[in-house]
N, C-alpha and C positions, 0 to 999 in steps of 0.2 A: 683340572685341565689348564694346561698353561695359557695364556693369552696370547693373541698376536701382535708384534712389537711394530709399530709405524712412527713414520716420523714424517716432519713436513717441510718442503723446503719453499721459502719465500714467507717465511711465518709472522714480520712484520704491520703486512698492509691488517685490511677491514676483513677480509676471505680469509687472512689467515689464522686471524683471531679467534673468529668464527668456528674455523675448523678447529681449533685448539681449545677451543669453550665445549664445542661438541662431544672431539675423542679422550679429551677427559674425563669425561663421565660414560663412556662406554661401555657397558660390562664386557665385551668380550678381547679390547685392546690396551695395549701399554703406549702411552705414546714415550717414545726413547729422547726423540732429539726434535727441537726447532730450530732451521739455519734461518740466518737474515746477515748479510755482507753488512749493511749499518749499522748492527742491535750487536752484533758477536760480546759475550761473556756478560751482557745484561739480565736482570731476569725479565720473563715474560710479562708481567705488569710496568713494566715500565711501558710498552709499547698497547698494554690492553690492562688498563688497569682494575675495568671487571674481574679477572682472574687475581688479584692480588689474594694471599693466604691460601689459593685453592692447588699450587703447586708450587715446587721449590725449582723446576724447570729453569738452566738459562739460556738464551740463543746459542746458538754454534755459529762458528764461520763454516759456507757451505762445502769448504774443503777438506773439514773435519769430518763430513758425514760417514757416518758407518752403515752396515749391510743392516738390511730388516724385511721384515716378511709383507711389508706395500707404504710405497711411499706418495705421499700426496706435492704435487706443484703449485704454489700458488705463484706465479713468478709472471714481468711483465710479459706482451707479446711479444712472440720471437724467440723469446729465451731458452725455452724447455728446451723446443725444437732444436735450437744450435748444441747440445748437451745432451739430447733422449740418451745417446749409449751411453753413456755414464749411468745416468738416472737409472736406465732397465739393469745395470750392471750391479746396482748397488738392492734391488728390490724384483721380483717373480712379479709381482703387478705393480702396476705406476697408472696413479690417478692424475691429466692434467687438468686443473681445472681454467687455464686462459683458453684463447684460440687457436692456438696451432693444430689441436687435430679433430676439429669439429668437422670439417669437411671428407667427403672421402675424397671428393674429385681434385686435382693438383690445378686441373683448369680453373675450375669453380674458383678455388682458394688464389689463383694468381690474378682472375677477375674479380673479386673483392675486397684482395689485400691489398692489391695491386705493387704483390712479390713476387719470385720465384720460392716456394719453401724447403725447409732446410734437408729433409725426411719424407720427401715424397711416398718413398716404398714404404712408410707405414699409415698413409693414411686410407687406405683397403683394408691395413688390420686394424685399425682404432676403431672400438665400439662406443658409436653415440650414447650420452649417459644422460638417458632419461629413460627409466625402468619404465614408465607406462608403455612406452612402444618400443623398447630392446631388453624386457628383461628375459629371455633365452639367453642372447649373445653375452649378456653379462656376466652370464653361468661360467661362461671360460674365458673372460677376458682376460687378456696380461697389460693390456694399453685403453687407457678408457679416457676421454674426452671429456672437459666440463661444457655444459650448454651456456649461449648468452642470454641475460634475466631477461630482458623483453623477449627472445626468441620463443623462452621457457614458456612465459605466458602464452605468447601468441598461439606459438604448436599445440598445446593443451587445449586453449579453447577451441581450436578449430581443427583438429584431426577426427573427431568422429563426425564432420561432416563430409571430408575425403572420406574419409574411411567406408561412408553409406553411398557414397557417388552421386549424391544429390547437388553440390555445386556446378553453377555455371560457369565454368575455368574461360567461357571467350569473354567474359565483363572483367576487367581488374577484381583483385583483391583488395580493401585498403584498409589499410593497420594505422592507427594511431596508436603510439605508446607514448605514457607519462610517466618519469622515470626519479626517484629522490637524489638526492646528492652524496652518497656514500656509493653510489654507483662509481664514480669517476676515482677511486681510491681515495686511500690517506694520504698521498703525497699534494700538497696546497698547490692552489695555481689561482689564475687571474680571476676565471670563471665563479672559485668558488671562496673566494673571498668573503668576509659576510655582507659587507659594502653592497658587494655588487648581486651577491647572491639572496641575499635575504628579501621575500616580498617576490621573487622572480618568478615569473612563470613564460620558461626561455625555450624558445623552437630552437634547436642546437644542430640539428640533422635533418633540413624536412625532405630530404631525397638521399637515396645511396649509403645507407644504413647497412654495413656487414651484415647483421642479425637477419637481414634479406637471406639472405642466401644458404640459409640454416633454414628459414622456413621453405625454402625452394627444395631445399634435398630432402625434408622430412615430410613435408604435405606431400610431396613425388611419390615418396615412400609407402606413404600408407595408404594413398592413392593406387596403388597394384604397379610404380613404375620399378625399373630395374634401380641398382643402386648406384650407378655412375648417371641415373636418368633423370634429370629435376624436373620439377613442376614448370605443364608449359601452360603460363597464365602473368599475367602481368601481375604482379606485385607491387604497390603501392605504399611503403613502409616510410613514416614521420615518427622523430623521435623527441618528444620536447620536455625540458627540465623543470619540475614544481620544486613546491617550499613543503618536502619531505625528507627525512635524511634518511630512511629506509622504503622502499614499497615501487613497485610496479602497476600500475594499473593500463590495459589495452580494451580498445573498444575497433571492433573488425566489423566492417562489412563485406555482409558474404549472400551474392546474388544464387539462387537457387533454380535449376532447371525446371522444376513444373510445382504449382499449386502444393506447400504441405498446411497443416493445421499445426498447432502447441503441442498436440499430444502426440505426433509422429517425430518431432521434434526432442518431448521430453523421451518417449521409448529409443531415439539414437543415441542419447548424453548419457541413459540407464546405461541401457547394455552396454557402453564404452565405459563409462567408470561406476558403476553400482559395486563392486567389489577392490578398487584403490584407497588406498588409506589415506593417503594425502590429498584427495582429489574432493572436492565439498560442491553441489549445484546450489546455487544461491538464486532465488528466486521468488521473492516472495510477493505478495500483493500490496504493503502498505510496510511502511514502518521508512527509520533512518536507514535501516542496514537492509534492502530488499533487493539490491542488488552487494553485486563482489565491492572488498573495502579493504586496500592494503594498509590500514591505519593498523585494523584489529589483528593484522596476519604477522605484524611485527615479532621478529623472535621466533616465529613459529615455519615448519616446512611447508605448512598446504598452501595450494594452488584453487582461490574459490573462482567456477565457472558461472555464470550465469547466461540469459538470453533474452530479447524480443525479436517477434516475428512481427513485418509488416506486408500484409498480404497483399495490398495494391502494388507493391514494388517487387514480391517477390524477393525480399531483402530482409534476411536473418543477420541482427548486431550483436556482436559477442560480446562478451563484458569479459575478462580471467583480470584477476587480484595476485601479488603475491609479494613477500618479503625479497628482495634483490640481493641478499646476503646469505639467503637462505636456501630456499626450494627454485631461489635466481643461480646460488652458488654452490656454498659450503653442506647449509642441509641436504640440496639434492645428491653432491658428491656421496657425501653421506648414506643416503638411501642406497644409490649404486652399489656405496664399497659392499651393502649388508647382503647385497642381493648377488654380489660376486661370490662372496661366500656363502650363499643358502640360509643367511641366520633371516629372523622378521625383519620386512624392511623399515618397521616404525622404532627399532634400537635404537636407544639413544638420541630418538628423532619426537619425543612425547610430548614436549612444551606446546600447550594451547595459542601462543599468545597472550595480551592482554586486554582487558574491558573495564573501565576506562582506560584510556592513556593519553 
């Protein structure tokens, strides 16, 4: 059986590396072409030099691009979006993985991009791409959205408590995320200088985080709302910079309507992910690692959840962990594309991580 041919446009930055590490080992894909406007007729190690010896691949200009059976976007924000007809012209499905079509609502996306966007009438048909709560819609996707890494985390850890209607939606939500430095791409700038960056432990956004508004349409969501309906609950979202250069770690509070115990607790986290592959409870009583630890999750797609329960406050902390390149980016891409085509969603997605590192 022949394979299906993808290619990836924006294949330059850290996502796109990523994605090029991944679908080269795919069994069921060819990848055809990488574009990058900077890189054109280089070879791919020059820009990722992990991949040296493991393809003779060189960039394309993305003008060169030819037709293939699903194309992936790695490209800054705004970009796709100015270009989608081209992009769906040249591929039956298109994976983007920036922001432009995370949102459905045009509203939503102009109060926290604070633009008008380019594609309005496709963001009703762009299917959110996070298989744990849209893998139906994935089944027939032609436009599928990449999630943002802190979002990614946040949604996870906290969708199976919408999901059981046990939060108190009139107390704020608050999210803290800790976020590495390969988040901000490969292109250099002030912030991530090693001067200034190195030893940092930098509040970058402590109000007005886009990533808000990804958890508004999806906690909405699986909350029983409609899907132009967000979550009506105050969201409290900080986002601050460590001295990691891959991993996401968030820590949520989330006030709960009446009295639970651990064990009503652990039976809501089971029956929401007891059967995802990527999805790990982390919890243990003692040790270094007893709660989530994006250190070990590097290179790998899983998303580890954990929890405590404080019963005088009526106040469950979430912990989720996860690689920012990964199950933040390119691995969840990834998972999506498998799940678009009905193959297992863990193809080509098997790397553990590592212990030490």
């Amino acid at each position: 059986m022949s394979r299906l041919r993808v290619s990836i446009v924006g294949g330059s930055g850290y996502t796109g590396g990523e994605l090029a590490r991944l679908l080269l080992f795919h069994p069921e894909v060819e990848l055809v072409q990488v574009a990058s406007g900077s890189r054109a007729g280089q070879y791919l190690h020059s820009a990722h030099p992990n991949l040296r010896k493991l393809t003779s691949i060189r960039f394309c200009h993305p003008d060169d691009l030819t037709s293939c059976d699903a194309l992936f976007l790695c490209l800054p924000h705004g970009v796709s979006s100015e270009a989608i007809e081209r992009y769906q012209s040249l591929a039956p499905r298109v994976i983007d993985l920036a922001g432009d079509f995370r949102l459905r609502s045009a509203e939503l996306y102009e109060d926290w991009y604070g633009e008008t966007h380019n594609a309005p009438e496709l963001l009703s048909k762009a299917v959110y791409g996070m298989p744990e709560l849209h893998r139906d819609e994935l089944r027939e996707a032609t436009l599928v959205s990449g999630t943002g890494c802190m979002a990614t985390a946040a949604i996870l850890g906290l969708a199976p408590l919408y999901r059981a209607g046990v939060v108190n939606t009139s107390i704020p939500l608050v999210v803290d995320a800790k976020v590495g430095s390969s988040a901000s791409g490969a292109t250099p700038g002030a912030s991530s200088h090693h001067p200034d960056r190195s030893g940092a432990v930098r509040s970058f956004q402590p109000t007005g985080h886009r990533h808000t508004a990804e958890l508004l349409q999806e906690l909405g969501l699986v909350s029983g709302n409609e899907p132009d309906e967000q979550l009506d609950q105050i969201i409290a979202f900080s986002a601050t910079s460590v001295e990691l250069v891959r991993g996401v770690l968030i820590t949520a509070h989330v006030f709960v309507r009446e009295l639970l115990d651990e064990r009503a607790l652990w039976r809501i986290y089971r029956e929401a992910y007891g059967q995802e592959p990527f999805i790990r409870l982390v919890k243990e009583r003692s040790g270094v690692y007893r709660y989530p630890e994006p250190k070990i999750l590097a290179g790998s797609n899983y998303c580890d959840i954990g929890f405590e329960y404080e019963p005088e406050q009526q106040r469950v902390v979430v912990i989720a962990a996860l690689d920012n390149l990964m199950k933040g980016a390119a691995g969840n891409a990834v998972q999506s594309f498998n799940a678009m085509y009905g193959w297992d969603e863990t193809t080509g997605l098997g790397f553990p991580g590592l212990h030490p590192i």
